[in-house]
C-alpha positions as CSV (number, residue, x, y, z in Angstrom):
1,X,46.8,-113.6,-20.2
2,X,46.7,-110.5,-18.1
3,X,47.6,-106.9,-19.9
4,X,48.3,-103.7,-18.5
5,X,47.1,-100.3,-20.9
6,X,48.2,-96.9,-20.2
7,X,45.2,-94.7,-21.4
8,X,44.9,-91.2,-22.2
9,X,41.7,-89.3,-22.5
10,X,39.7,-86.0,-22.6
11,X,37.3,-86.5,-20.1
12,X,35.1,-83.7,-21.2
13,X,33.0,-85.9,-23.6
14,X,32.5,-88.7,-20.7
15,X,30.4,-89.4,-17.6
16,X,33.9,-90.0,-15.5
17,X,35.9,-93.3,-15.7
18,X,33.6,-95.5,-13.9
19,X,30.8,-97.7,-15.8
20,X,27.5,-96.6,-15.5
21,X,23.9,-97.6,-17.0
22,X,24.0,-95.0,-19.8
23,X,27.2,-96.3,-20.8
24,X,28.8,-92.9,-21.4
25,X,32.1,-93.4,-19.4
26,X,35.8,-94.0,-20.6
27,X,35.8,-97.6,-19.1
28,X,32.7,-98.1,-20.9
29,X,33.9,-97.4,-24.5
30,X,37.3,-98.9,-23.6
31,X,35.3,-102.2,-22.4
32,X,34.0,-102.1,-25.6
33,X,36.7,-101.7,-28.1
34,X,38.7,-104.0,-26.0
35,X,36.1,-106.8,-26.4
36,X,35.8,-106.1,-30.3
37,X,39.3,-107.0,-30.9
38,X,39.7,-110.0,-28.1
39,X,36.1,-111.9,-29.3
40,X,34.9,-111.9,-26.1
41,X,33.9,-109.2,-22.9
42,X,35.9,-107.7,-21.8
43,X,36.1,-105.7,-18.3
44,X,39.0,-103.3,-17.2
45,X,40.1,-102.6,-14.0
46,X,41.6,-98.8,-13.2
47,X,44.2,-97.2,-10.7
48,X,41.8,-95.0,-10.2
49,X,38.3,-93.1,-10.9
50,X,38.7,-90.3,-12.2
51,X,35.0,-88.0,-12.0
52,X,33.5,-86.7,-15.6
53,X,34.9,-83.1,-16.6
54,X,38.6,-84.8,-15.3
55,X,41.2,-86.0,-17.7
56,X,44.4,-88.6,-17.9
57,X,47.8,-87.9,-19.7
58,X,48.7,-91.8,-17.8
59,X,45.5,-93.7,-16.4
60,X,46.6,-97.9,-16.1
61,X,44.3,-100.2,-16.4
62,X,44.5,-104.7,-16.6
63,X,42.9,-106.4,-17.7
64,X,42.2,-110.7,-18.5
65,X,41.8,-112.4,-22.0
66,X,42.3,-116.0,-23.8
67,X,42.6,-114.1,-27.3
68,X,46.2,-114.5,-28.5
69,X,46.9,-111.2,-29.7
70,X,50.2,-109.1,-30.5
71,X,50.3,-106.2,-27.8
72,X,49.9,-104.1,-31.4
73,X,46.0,-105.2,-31.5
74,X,45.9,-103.7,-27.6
75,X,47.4,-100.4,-28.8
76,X,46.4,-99.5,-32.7
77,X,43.4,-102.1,-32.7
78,X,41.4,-101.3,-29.4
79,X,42.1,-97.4,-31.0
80,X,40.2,-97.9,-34.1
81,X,37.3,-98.5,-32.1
82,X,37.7,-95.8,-29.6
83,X,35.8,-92.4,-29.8
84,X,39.0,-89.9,-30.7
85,X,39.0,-88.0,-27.1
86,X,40.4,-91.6,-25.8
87,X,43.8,-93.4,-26.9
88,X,45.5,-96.6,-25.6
89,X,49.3,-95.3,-25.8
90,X,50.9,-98.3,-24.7
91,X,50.2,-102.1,-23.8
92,X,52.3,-104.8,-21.8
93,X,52.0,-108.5,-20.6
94,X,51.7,-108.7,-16.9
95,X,51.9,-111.6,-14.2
96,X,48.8,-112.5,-13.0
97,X,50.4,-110.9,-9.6
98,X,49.6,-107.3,-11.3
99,X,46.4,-105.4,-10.0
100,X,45.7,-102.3,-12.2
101,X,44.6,-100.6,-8.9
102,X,46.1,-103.0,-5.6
103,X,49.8,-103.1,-7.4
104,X,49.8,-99.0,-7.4
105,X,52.2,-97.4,-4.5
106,X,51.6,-94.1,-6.2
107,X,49.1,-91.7,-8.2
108,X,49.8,-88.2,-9.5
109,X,47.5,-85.4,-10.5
110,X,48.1,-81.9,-11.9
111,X,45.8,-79.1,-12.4
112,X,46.1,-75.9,-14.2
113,X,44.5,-73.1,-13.1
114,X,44.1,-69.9,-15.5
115,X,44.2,-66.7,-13.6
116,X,42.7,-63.5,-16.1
117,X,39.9,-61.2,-16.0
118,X,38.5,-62.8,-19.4
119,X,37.4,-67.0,-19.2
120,X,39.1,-68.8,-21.5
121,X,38.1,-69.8,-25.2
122,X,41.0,-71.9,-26.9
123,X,41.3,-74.1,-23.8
124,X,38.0,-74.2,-22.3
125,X,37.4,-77.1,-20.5
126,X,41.1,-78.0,-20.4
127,X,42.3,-75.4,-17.7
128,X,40.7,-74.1,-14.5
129,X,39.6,-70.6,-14.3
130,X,40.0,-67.5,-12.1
131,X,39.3,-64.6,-12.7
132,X,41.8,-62.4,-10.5
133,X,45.2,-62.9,-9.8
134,X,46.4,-64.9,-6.7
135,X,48.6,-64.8,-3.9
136,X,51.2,-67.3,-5.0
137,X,54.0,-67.4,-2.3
138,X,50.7,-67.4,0.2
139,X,49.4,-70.9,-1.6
140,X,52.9,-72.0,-1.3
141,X,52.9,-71.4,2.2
142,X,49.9,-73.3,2.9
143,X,50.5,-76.1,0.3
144,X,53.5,-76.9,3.0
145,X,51.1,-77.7,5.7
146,X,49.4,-80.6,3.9
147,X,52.5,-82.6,3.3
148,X,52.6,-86.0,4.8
149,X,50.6,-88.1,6.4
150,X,47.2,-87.2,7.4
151,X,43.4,-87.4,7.9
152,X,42.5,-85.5,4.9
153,X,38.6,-86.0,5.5
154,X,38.4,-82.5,5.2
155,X,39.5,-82.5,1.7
156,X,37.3,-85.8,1.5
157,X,33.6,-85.8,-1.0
158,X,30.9,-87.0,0.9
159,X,30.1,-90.1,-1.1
160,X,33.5,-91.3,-1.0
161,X,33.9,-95.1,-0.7
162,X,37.7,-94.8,0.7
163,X,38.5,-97.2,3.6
164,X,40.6,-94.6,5.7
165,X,40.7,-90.8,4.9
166,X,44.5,-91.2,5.9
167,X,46.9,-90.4,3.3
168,X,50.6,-89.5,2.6
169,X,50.8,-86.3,0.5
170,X,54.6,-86.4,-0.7
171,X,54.4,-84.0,-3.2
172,X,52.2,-80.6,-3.4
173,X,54.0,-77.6,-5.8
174,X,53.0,-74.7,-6.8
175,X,54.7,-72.8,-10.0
176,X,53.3,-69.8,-12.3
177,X,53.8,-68.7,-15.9
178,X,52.2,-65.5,-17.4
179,X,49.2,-66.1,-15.7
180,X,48.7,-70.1,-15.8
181,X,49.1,-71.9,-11.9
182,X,50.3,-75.7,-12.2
183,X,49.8,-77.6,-9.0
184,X,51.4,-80.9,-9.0
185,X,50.3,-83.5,-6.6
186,X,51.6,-87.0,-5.7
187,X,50.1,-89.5,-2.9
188,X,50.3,-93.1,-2.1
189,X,46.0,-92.7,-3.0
190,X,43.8,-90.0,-3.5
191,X,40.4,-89.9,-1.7
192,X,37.5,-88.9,-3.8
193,X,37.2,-84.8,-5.1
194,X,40.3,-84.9,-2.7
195,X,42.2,-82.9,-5.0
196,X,39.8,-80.4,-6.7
197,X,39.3,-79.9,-2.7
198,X,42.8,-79.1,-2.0
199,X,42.7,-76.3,-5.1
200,X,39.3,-74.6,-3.9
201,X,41.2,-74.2,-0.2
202,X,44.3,-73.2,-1.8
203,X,42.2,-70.9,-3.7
204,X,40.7,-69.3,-0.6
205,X,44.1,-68.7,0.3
206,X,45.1,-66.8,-2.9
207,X,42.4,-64.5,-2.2
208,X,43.0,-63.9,0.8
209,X,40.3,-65.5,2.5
210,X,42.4,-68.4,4.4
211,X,45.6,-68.1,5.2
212,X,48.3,-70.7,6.4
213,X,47.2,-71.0,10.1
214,X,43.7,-71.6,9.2
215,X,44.7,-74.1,6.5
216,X,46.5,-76.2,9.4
217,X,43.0,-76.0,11.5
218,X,41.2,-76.9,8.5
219,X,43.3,-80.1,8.1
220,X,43.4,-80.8,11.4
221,X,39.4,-80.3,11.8
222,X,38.4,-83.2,9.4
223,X,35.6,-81.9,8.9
224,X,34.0,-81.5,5.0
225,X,31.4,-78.9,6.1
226,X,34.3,-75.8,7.4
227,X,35.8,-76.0,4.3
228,X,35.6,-74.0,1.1
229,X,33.9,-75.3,-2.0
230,X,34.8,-78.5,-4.8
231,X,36.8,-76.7,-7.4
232,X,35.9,-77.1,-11.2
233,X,37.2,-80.3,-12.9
234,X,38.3,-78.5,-15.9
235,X,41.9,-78.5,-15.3
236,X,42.5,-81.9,-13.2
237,X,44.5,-84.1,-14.9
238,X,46.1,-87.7,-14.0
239,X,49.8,-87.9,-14.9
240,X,51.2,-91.0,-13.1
241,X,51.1,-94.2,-11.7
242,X,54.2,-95.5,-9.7
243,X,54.4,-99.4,-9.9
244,X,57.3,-101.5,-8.2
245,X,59.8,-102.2,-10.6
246,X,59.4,-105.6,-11.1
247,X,56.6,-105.1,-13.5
248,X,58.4,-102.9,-16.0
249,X,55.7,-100.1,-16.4
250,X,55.8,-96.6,-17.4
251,X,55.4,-94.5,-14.1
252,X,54.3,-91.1,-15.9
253,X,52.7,-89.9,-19.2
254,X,55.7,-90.4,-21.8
255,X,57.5,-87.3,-22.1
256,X,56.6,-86.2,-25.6
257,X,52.7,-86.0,-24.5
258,X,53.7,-84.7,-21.4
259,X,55.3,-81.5,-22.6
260,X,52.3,-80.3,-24.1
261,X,50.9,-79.5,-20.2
262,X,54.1,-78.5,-18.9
């Protein structure tokens, strides 16, 4: 039998999503609880890796087992054996045509990004940080450029394992309350820091250190090295997965979690 989880998680505790030797990642712990309640291991496949300081209000995952289990045991089970920064808020049967990852024609990210003189306290590690204001209707402007398809090895990391940098940004907005930026961002795939990369240019543009015709060159340069810095992880969060229809998934967070971030 083949499952599908949607997961949420603080990634502030963690080493990212992906497993490593330490065994301090979210796929790690959720391998583990998983294979607590099935009798057997158990090993999850993502949507997508998501790096350590990042979060998920919706990351999927599948994953295979012989254990006849109600998809209760997937949801309230797996989460009395999770640490409390990661929950399982949801569990469906899927065909054995579902890929976690391969099935995915969509991922989307926000970030918040708090601009004040003073760092944050309350929501430390939850929100981005700046400490002046920004030019918003400037970052709009440039946002524009980046929609569509394109190389985006500018806004690529270095150790990225992506097959082609190409990718179809179809949604890149910018609003502000009080203070707090939300970008929200939705692509067929995201390549890796690609993001985080996107808000440290856009940043540079706030500040008036880029503007929109060097954003275009930047984009058009593909080139890592010309562009400004990674931004912090602290406010990255993934929101979404789009699946076709025919497996009957949730494509975002569920609404109630979601409006805490709005």
């Amino acid at each position: 039998m083949r499952v599908a989880l949607g997961v949420e998680y603080d990634g502030r505790a963690f080493s990212g999503w992906q497993t490593q030797p330490g065994g301090n990642t979210v796929q790690d712990k959720l391998n583990q609880a998983l294979s607590r309640i099935a009798g057997h291991p158990v090993t999850t496949l993502a949507a997508g890796r998501t790096d350590a300081g990042v979060h998920a209000l919706m990351q999927v995952v599948h994953f295979d087992s012989d254990a006849i289990r109600p998809l209760s045991a997937w949801v309230r089970g797996v989460n009395a054996h999770l640490p409390p920064e990661i929950a399982v808020v949801w569990a469906r049967k899927v065909s054995d045509e579902f890929h976690a990852r391969f099935s995915a024609f969509s991922r989307s990210y926000r970030y918040f990004l708090l601009t004040h003189p003073v760092r944050p306290g309350l929501t430390a590690g939850r929100v981005g940080w700046y400490h002046q204001p920004l030019d918003v209707a400037a970052m709009r402007s440039a946002a524009a450029v980046l929609l569509g398809r394109h190389d985006f090895s500018s806004f690529r990391a270095a150790e990225c394992q992506a097959k082609s940098p190409l990718k179809d940004l179809q949604q890149l907005d910018i609003s502000e309350v009080d203070g707090l930026l939300r970008f929200d961002l939705t692509a067929d795939a995201f390549l890796h820091h690609m993001v985080r990369n996107i808000v440290g240019a856009l940043l540079y543009v706030g500040t008036g250190r880029l503007d929109t015709a060097g954003m275009t060159a930047l984009l058009a340069a593909g080139d890592r090295t010309k562009a400004p810095p990674t931004f912090m992880p602290d406010g990255l969060y993934l929101t979404g997965v789009g699946y076709p229809a025919q497996f009957d998934l949730p494509s975002q967070a569920q609404a109630a979690r979601l409006t805490l971030w709005r």
